[in-house]
C-alpha positions in Angstrom: 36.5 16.2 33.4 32.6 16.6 34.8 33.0 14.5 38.0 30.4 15.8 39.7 27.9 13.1 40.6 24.7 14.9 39.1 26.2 15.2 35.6 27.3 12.4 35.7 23.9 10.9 36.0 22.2 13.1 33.7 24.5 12.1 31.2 23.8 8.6 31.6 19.9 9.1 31.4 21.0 11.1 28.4 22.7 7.8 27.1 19.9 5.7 28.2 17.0 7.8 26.4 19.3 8.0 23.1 20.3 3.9 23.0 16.2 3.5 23.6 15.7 5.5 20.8 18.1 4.1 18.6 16.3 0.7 19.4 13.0 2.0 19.0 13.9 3.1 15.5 15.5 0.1 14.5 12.5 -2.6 15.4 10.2 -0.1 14.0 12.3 -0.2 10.9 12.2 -4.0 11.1 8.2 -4.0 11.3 7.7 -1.5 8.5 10.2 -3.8 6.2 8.3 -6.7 7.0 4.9 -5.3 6.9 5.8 -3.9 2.9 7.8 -7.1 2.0 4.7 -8.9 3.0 2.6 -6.4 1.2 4.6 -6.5 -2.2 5.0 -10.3 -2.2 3.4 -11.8 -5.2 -0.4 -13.4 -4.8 -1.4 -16.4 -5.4 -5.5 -16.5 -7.7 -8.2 -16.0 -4.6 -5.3 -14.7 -1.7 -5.8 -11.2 -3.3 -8.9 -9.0 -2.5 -9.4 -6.6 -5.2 -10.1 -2.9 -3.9 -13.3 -1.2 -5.3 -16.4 -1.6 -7.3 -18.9 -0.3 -9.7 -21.1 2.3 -8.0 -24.2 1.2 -10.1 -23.4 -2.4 -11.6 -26.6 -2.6 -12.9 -25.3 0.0 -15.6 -23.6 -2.9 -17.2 -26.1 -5.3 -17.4 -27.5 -4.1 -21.1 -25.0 -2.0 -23.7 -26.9 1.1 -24.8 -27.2 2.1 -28.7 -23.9 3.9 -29.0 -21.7 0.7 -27.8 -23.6 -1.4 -30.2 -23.0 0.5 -33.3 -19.1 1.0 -31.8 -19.0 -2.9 -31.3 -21.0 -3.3 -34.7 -18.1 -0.5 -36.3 -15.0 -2.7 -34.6 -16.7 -5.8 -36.4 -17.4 -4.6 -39.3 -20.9 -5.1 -39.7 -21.6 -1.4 -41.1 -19.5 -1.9 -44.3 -21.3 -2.3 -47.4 -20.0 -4.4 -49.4 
């Protein structure tokens, strides 16, 4: 057996550094389970922020020609009858 007193000690701040990282890892682990739990859980109309927007809303404001006659083709107003 390693008896001699300078081992012995760096064996314990060897056991000291690994039990702080084991608990290090484990309440990270915790945080990071209840930071994507919180994340996943289902929202509620108005707690939710939608990401993104149009670049140029404005763009949407009046249809051009082409969406008209593919609006005027879904409805039908194109056959003759």
């Amino acid at each position: 057996m390693a008896t001699d007193p300078k081992t012995v000690i760096a064996g314990l701040i060897f056991l000291g550094m690994l039990v702080g990282g084991i608990w290090f890892v484990a309440m990270r682990m915790q945080a990071n389970r209840a930071a994507a739990l919180e994340a996943a859980a289902p929202k509620v109309a108005g707690q939710d922020e939608l990401e993104g927007k149009a670049l140029n809303p404005e763009q949407f404001d009046e249809p051009d020609d082409d969406i008209l006659d593919q609006l005027g083709e879904m409805l039908g107003e194109n056959d003759e009858d």
